[in-house]
Structure formats: structure tokens, C-alpha cells
N, C-alpha and C positions, 0 to 999 in steps of 0.2 A: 943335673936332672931336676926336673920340677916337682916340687913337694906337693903331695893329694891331701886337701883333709876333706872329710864325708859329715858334715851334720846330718843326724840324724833324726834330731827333734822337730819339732813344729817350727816353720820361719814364716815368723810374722814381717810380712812385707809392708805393714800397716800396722795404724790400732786395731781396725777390725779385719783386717783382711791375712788370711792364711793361705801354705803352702807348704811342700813338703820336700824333700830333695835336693839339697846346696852341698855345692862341694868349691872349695877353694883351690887352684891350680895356679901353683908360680904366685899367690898372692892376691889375685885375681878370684870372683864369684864367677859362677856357672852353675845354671838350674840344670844343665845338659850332662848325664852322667860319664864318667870320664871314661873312655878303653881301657885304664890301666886300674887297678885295685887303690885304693887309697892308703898313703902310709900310715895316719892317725883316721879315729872315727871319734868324734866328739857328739858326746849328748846333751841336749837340753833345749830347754824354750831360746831360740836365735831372734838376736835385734841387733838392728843397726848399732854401732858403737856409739855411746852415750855423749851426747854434747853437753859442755859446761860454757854457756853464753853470757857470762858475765866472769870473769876469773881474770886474776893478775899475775903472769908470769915474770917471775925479776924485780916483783915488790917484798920488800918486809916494812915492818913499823917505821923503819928509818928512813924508809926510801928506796933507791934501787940495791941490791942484794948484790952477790959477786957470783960468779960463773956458777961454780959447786950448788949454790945454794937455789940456780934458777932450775939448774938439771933435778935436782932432789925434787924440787916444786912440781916438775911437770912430769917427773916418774911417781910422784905420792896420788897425782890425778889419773896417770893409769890405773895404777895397781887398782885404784876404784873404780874401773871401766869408763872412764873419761876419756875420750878418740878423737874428739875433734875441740877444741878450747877456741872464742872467742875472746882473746885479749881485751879489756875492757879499758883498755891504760896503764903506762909500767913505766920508768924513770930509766930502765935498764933497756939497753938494745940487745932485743934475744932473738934478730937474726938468723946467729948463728942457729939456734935450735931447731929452725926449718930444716935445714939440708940430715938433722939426723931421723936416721928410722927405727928408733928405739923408744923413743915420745911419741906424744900425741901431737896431730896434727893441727897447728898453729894459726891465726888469722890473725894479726895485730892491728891493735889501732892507735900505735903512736903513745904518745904522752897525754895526759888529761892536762885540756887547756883552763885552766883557773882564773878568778880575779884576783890580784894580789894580797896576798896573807889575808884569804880567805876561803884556802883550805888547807889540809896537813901539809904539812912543815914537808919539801923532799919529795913531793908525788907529783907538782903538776909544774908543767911552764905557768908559771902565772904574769898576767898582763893587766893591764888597765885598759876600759873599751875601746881605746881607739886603737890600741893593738892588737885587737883578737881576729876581726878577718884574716891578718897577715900570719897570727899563728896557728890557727886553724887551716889554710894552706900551708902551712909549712908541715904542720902534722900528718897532713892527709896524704900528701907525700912520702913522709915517712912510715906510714901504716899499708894495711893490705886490702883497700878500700872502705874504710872505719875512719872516723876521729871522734874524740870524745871529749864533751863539752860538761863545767860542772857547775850546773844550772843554777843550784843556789846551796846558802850554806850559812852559817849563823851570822847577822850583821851584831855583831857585839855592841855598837852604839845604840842600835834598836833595842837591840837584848832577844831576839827569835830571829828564824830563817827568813831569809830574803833574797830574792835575787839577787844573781852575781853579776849581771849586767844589761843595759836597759833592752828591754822590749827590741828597738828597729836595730837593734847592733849583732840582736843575736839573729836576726832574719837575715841582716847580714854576709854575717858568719855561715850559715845555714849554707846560701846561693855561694857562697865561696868555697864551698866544702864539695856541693855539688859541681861547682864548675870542674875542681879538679877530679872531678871521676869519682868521689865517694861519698858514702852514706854519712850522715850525722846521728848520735847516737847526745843522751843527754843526762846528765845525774837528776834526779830530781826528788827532795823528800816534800817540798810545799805546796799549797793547792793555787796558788797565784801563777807558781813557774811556769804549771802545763799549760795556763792561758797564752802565756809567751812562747813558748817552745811547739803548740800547734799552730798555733800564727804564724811563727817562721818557717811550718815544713817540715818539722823533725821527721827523720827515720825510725825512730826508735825511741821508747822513754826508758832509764834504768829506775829501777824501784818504786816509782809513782806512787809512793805512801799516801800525796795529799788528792788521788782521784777522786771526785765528786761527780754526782749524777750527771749534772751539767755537762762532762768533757768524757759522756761515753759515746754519744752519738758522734761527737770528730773522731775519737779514735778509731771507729769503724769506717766514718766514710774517707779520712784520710787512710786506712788504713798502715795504724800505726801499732808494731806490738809493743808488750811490756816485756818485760825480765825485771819479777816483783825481788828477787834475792829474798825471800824469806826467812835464811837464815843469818842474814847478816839483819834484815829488820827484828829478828829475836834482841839484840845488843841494845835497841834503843832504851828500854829500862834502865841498864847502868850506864848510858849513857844520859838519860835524865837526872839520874841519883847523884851524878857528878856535877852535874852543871847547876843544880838546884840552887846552891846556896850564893850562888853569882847572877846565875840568869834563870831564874824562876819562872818567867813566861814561857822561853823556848823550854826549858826541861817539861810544864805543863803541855806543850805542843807535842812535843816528841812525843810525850804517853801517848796523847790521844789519837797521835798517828801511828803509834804501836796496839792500841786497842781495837782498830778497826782493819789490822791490815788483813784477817781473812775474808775479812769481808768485805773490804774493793775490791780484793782479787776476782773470789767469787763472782761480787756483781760483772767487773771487768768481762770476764769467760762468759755470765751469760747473756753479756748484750754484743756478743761475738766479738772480743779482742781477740789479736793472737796473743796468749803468752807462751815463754819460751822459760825455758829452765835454767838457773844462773847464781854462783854459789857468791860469789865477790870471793872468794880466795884470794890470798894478800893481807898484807897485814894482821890485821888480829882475829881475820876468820883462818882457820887452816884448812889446807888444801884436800883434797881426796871427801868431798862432803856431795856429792851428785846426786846420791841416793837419800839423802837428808833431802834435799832442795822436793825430789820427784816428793818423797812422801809428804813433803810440809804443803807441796802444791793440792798431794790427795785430801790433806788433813783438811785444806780449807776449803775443801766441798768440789774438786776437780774428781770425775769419775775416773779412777787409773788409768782405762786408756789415755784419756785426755793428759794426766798429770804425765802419762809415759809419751805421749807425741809431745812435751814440749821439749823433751829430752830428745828423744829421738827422730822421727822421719819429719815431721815439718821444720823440725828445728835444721835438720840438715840438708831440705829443700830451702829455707829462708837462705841461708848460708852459702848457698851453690856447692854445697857438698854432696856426695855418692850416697845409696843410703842401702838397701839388701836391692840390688839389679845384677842386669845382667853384664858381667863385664866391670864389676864395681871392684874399686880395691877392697880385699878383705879384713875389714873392720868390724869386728862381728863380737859379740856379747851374748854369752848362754848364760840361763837362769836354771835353776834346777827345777821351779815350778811356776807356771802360767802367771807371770807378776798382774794380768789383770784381774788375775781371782786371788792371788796374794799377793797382799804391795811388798811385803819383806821377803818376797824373791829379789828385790833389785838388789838386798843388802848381801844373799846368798849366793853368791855369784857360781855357777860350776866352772866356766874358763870366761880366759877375754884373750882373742887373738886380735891382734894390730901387724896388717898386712901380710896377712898368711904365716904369721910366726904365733905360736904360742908362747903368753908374756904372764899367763896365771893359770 
């Protein structure tokens, strides 16, 4: 027999758009009241189930993690109303964790294609340019319309960040990624990379630390969003503090792309990027941090609605995921009070159901 549940609070269909009357049947949303009584009734402010657009399932420090430890990863991102997860890159093939209905639901992008030892140790295919179209199809393949490219990263001979390979290989790369039916997505902390990676096309920038006025009008007219990971750009300090006493330029770099990053995001937002909201969970960020990311996004000057659509309904229109409709799976996230007039409702969670079950 099929389970009724009755929200009864406000459902925001939108940032700014409201409605009143949701009930989940068999799993399934419906505005249309049911003939039969509801077995639960749950209260609170209703939102789509929270997207985490940058997160690593089946990563730790070392690299790819074992089975136990991907399931724990991707139940510690429930438990924080995290519903739908973008895979940002993961050494581990977590597959398997699609077919379960007790996680959230999965979008993988394969393995992060790297230049050779020149990124963490264990995380990426790494290749040398003449091999990256060929792995870049191969990843695209393996992912679920994603692949993930990492754009640049410290050249230790220079002593700072540098591109990981040249300008016309990552365009490339790009058309090869497209051929095979997927987006490209790209890491990026320096202000030269996004010169390269809007020239070839990118889909998507990750973190965009080094945005400059210059690269706000392509972002809008190519229409390209960010996912700034705010909380993983918090780390860059001790990350500076580390590397100081070797490479003093790039740790000087990193500050100063940790000093500005509220405020390229900011500008980003108001020269109309999309951004999307994206924790990098994985390695040394831990996971279940969503409502960190929304608020870090409000802290730097995103009006809640907005800091809450990057999390929610456009992030899961980008995505081609369901979002509060009609006939949507029910992915649903109650707040106990209106997170657009308190942002520490996201952290107050009163339930989160995943597919008509209640999991909190």
C-alpha cells in the first residue's frame, strides 16, 4: 500500500515563489490532495533536496577509499540534507551506489584528468598533453555526462600555479569531451587558466579563485557557471603557511587569492554568473558541510534566496534533476523556519525525506 505523507508548511517552489499543499504518495510529489488520509504529516518550510555540486564520493587523502568508507561518505552527506551530489572526480568506482535508495542521488564524473605529478598523489589519471584528449574520452565514458579537467596547479620549477597543459590541447580536450556526449567541467585556482579554459568552451569552472573583471563578461555570454567551494577555498591559508618556506611566490599567490575570494564571487553573481553551491568533500574537507557552503555563499554578499537557489532549484534545473513538481520523486527538505529570513534554518533541519521515506 502506498505511503501518504502531507506537508503542511509553506513549499517553496522557487526562491521567491510560494505554495501551499504537497503530499508525497508511493514516493512521488503531488499538489493534488490525495482520497485517502495521510499516514505522516510533516511541518516545516519544504525545498527541493539540497545539491552538493562539487563533492567526492570514494575519495579520502590517499585516494580512492573502500566500499564501507564511500557508503559512510554519501550517508554523512544525507544526514545533512544533501539529495542529489555531483561527483566532481573520485579514483573509486562508486557505481555501485546508484542502484541503492538509501544515498543520495549520484551524477559522476569519472576520474580528474591531471598532468603528470601535478596533482595529489592517487586522485587523478594523469597524463602528458598528448594524452589528454584520449583520457578525457575515456573518462567521459566512464562518468554520467561530466568529466573533470584540472586546470592548473603548482609548477614547482616556476615556484606558483600554472597551467597543467597548453592553451590548444585543452580546446581539444574540450571538443572531445563534447563529442562524446558530455560536459567539461575544470579545476581552476589561477587567473591565466580561465583565459584557456573559456577559449576552449568549458562547461563549468570549479573554484575560480583567480576571476578577474576581465573574464566576467564571457562568463555570462558563454554562459558558464562557477561552484566557488568556499569552504574548501577557507584551507588556502594553511596551505600558504606550508609551502612558504619552499615556495614563497605561490604561497604569496594563494593569500591573495584567499583574500579576495568574497569578493569575486560577489562580483561573479552580480554581473550574472550562475553559481552553484559545492562543498569539495573528499579528502581533507569532510563531508555533510552544504549548509556551510549556502551560508559561506550568503556571507559573501549572495541574498539567501540566491545563496539557497544555488543549492537548490537551479542547481537542480542545471543538473536535469526534478525539483518540488508535480510528479517529482520526493526529495524534499523541511526547515523549521523560513531560511530566507534565517539563513541558520538550513543548519536546523526539522526532516529530510529521500524518495518518500523519512531518513531524519
Amino acid at each position: 500500500m502506498a505511503e501518504i505523507i502531507h506537508f503542511t508548511g509553506t513549499v517553496l517552489t522557487g526562491p521567491w515563489s510560494e505554495q501551499h499543499g504537497l503530499w508525497s504518495v508511493d514516493g512521488r510529489l503531488t499538489f493534488r490532495r490525495p482520497a485517502k488520509a495521510p499516514d505522516r504529516i510533516l511541518a516545516g518550510w519544504v525545498l527541493p533536496g539540497f545539491v552538493d555540486a562539487h563533492c567526492h564520493i570514494g575519495l579520502g587523502v590517499g585516494g580512492a577509499v573502500d566500499a564501507p568508507t564511500a557508503e559512510e561518505q554519501a550517508r554523512t552527506d544525507l544526514m545533512a540534507a544533501t539529495l542529489l551530489i555531483r561527483d566532481a572526480g573520485s579514483p573509486a568506482d562508486t557505481r555501485w551506489l546508484q542502484d541503492r535508495k538509501d544515498v543520495p542521488v549520484l551524477i559522476r564524473a569519472g576520474r580528474h584528468v591531471a598532468r603528470t605529478r601535478r596533482y595529489l598523489r592517487g586522485f587523478a589519471e594523469e597524463v602528458e598533453p598528448e594524452g589528454l584528449v584520449e583520457a578525457v574520452r575515456k573518462q567521459a565514458r566512464e562518468g554520467d555526462g561530466w568529466v573533470k579537467l584540472v586546470g592548473d596547479w603548482i609548477d614547482r620549477g616556476a615556484g606558483d600555479l600554472a597551467p597543467s597543459f597548453p592553451a590548444a590541447v585543452v580546446r581539444d580536450a574540450v571538443l572531445a569531451a563534447h563529442d562524446e556526449g558530455a560536459r567539461a567541467t575544470a579545476h581552476c585556482f589561477a587567473e591565466e587558466t580561465l583565459d584557456d579554459v573559456l577559449d576552449a568552451g568549458i562547461d563549468c569552472v570549479e573554484h575560480a579563485t583567480g576571476l578577474l573583471p576581465r573574464h566576467l563578461p564571457r562568463f555570462v555570454e558563454q554562459q558558464v557557471p562557477i561552484v566557488p567551494t568556499l569552504v574548501n577555498i577557507a584551507t588556502f591559508p594553511d596551505i600558504a603557511a606550508q609551502a612558504a618556506p619552499k615556495f614563497p611566490q605561490y604561497a604569496t599567490h594563494m593569500r591573495s587569492l584567499w583574500e579576495r575570494r568574497e569578493e569575486r564571487v560577489l562580483e561573479a553573481f552580480e554581473a550574472g554568473v550562475r553559481i552553484y553551491a559545492g562543498t569539495d568533500a573528499g579528502s581533507v574537507i569532510r563531508h555533510g558541510r552544504i549548509a556551510d557552503e549556502i551560508l559561506a555563499l550568503h556571507a559573501a554578499g549572495l541574498p539567501m534566496a540566491s545563496a539557497l537557489d544555488a543549492a537548490c532549484w537551479s542547481a537542480r534545473e542545471w543538473l536535469g534533476a526534478e525539483g518540488l513538481e508535480e510528479g517529482a520523486r520526493a526529495d524534499v527538505v523541511l526547515c523549521r523556519e523560513d531560511p530566507r529570513k534565517v539563513p541558520e534554518a538550513v543548519r536546523n533541519l526539522a526532516h529530510v525525506v529521500l524518495g518518500g521515506r523519512v531518513v531524519r
